[in-house]
Legacy VTK file of the C-alpha trace (Angstrom):
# vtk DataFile Version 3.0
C-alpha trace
ASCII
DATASET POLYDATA
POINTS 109 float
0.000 0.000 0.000
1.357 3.348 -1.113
0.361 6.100 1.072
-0.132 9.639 -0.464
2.579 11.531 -0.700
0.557 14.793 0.810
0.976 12.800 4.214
4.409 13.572 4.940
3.929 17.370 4.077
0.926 17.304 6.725
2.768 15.364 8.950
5.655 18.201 9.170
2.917 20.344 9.440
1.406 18.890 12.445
4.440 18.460 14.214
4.923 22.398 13.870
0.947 22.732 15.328
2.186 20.635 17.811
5.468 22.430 18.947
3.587 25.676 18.780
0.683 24.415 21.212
3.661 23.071 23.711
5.342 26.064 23.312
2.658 28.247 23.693
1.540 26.217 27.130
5.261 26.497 28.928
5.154 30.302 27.985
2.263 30.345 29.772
3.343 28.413 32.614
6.996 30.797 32.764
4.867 33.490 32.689
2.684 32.259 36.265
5.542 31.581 37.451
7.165 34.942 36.821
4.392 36.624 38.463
4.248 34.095 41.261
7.967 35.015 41.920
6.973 39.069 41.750
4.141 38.270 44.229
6.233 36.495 46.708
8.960 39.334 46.848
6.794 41.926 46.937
5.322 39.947 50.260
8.728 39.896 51.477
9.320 43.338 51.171
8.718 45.386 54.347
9.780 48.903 55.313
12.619 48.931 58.002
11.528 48.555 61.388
13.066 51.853 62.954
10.879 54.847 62.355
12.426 57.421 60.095
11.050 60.242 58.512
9.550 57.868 55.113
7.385 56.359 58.216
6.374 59.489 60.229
4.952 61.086 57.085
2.924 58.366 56.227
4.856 56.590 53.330
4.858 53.491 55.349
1.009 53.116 54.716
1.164 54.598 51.431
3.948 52.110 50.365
1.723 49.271 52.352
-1.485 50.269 50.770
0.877 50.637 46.407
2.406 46.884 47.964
-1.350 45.743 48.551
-2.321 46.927 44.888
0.571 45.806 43.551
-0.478 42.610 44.808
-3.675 42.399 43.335
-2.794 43.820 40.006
-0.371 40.805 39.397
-3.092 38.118 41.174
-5.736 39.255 38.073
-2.792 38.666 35.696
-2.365 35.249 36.952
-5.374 34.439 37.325
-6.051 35.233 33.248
-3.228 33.509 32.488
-4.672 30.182 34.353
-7.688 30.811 33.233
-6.246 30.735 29.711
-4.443 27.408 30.541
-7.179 24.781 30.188
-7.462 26.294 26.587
-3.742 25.761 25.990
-3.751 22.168 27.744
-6.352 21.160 25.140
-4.932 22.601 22.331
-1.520 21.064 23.109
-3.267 17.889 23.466
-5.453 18.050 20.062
-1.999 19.114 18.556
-0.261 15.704 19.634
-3.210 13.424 18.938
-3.204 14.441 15.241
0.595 14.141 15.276
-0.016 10.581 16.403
-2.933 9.978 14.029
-0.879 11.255 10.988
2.572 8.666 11.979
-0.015 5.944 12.283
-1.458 6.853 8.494
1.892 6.977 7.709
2.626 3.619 9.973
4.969 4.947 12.083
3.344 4.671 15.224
LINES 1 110
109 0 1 2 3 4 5 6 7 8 9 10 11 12 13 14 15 16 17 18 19 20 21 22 23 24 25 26 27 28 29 30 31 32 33 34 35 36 37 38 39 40 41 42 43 44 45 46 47 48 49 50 51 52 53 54 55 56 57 58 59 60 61 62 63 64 65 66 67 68 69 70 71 72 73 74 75 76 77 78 79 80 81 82 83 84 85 86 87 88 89 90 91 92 93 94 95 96 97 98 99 100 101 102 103 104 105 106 107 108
């Protein structure tokens, strides 16, 4: 049995769907963990403990209450991005299945 010759041109094809979809997923995933990593030093961040003038005028709070926003404004980014994940998972999935269904047309899987 011959198999069409178009195959092998979708096959290449399918394996570039498919290291797009991956590639797409761990940007994703570098990207959570960026802001994960932003998060946790901003947490870790603290004012000194002496009072000096920054403190007696307020900028303690102020810098607490930016910190606190700060905070939140990198949360809602994660949260898109793993919201945005499931969509990725699949994709990278459907990507790979058709890879496998095209090298078992082929008969090399």
């Amino acid at each position: 049995m011959t198999t069409d010759p178009r195959l092998a041109r979708l096959r290449a094809v399918a394996d570039l769907a498919r290291a797009r979809a991956w590639s797409e997923l761990a940007e994703n995933r570098r990207a959570d963990a960026a802001l994960g990593a932003q998060i946790d030093a901003l947490r870790e961040q603290a004012p000194g403990t002496a009072p000096d003038p920054f403190q007696c005028a307020g900028g303690d709070w102020r810098w607490r209450r930016w910190r606190d926003g700060r905070i939140a404004e990198l949360n809602g980014e994660r949260a898109r991005l793993r919201a945005g994940r499931d969509a990725l998972e699949r994709a990278a999935a459907l990507a790979t299945a058709r890879l496998q269904a095209i090298d078992r047309l082929l008969g090399n899987g």
